[in-house]
Backbone as numpy.savetxt, mean C-alpha at the origin, in Angstrom:
# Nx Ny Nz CAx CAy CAz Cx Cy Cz
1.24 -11.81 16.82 0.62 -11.77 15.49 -0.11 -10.44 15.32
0.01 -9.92 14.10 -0.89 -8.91 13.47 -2.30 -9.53 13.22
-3.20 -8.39 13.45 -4.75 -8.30 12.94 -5.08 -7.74 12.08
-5.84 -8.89 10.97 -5.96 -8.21 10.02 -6.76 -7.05 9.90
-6.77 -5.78 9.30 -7.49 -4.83 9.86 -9.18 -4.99 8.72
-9.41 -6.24 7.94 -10.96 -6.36 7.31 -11.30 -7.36 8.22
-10.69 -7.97 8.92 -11.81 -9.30 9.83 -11.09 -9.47 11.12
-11.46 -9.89 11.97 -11.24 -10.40 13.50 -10.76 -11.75 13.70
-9.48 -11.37 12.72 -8.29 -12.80 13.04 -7.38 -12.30 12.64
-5.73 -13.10 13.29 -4.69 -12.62 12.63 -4.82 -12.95 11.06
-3.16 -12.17 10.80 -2.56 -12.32 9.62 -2.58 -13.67 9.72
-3.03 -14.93 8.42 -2.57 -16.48 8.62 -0.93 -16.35 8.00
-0.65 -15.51 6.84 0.63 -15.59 6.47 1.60 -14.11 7.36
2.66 -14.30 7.97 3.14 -13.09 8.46 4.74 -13.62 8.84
5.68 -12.95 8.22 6.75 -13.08 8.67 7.63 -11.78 8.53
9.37 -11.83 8.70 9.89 -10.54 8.95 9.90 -9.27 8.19
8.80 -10.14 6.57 8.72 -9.03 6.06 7.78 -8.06 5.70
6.85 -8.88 6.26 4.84 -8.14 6.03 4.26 -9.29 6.34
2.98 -9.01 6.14 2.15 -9.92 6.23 0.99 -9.85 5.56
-0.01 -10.97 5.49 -0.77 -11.07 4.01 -1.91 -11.86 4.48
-3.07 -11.57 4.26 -4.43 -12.32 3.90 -5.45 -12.60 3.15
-5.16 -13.93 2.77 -5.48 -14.04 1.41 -6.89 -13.98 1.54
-8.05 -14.42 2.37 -9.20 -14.45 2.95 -9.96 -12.75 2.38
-9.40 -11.92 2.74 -9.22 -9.92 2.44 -8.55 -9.12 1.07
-7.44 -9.84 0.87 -6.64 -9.89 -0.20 -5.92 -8.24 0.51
-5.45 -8.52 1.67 -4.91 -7.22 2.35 -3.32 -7.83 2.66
-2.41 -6.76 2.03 -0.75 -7.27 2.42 0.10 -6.07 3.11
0.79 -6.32 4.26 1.07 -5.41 4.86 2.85 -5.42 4.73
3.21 -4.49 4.61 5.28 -4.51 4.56 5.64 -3.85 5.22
6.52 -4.38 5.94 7.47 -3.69 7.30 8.17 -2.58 6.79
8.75 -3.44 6.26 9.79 -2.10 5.23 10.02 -2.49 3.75
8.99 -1.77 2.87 9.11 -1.94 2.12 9.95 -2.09 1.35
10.81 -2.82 -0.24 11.85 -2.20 -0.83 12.11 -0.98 -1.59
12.99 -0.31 -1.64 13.04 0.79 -2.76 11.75 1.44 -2.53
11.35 1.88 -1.16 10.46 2.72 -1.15 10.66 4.30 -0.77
10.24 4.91 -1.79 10.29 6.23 -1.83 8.51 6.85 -1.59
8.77 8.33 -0.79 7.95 8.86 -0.63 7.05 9.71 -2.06
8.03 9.95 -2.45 7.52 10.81 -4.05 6.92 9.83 -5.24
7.11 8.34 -4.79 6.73 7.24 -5.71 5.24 7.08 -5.60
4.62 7.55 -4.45 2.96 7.41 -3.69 2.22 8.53 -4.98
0.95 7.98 -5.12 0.29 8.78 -6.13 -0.14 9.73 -5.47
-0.58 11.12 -6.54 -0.50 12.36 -6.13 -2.05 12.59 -5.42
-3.06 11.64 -6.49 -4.23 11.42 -6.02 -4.72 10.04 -6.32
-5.78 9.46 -5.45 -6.13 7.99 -5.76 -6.19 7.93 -7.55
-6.10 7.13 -8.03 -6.27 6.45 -9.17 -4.99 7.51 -10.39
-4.41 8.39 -9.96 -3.69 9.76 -10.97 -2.36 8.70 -11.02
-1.82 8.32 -12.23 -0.31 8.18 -12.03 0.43 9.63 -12.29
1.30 10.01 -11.83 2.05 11.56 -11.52 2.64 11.69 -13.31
2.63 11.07 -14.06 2.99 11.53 -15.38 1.44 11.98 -16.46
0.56 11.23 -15.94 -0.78 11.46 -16.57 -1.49 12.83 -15.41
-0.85 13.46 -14.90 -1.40 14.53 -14.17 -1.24 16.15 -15.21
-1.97 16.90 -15.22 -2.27 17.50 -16.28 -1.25 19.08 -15.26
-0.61 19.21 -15.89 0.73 20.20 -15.69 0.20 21.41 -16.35
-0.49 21.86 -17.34 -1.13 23.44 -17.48 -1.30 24.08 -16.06
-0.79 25.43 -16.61 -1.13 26.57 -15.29 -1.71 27.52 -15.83
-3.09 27.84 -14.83 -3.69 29.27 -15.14 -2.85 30.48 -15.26
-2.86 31.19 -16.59 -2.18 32.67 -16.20 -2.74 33.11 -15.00
């Protein structure tokens, strides 16, 4: 079993594809689906289309 990494017990839900605690509200995925690296935000809270694209001359 995985530990959850907010408290000092396993995952209660965990199978071949992640695992989840609802106690933390923390979910972990083995392998995610359709996961792409360029899909991750550029900065916490920025979605990559609301990122402001002007360049200094």
């Amino acid at each position: 079993m995985t530990k959850c990494p907010h408290g000092d017990h396993d995952f209660p839900v965990e199978d071949e594809t992640g695992a989840y605690c609802q106690e933390h509200g923390v979910t972990v995925l083995w392998n995610p689906p359709d996961f792409a690296w360029d899909d991750l935000l550029a900065a916490p809270g920025i979605l990559p289309e609301a990122r402001d694209t002007r360049r200094e001359p």
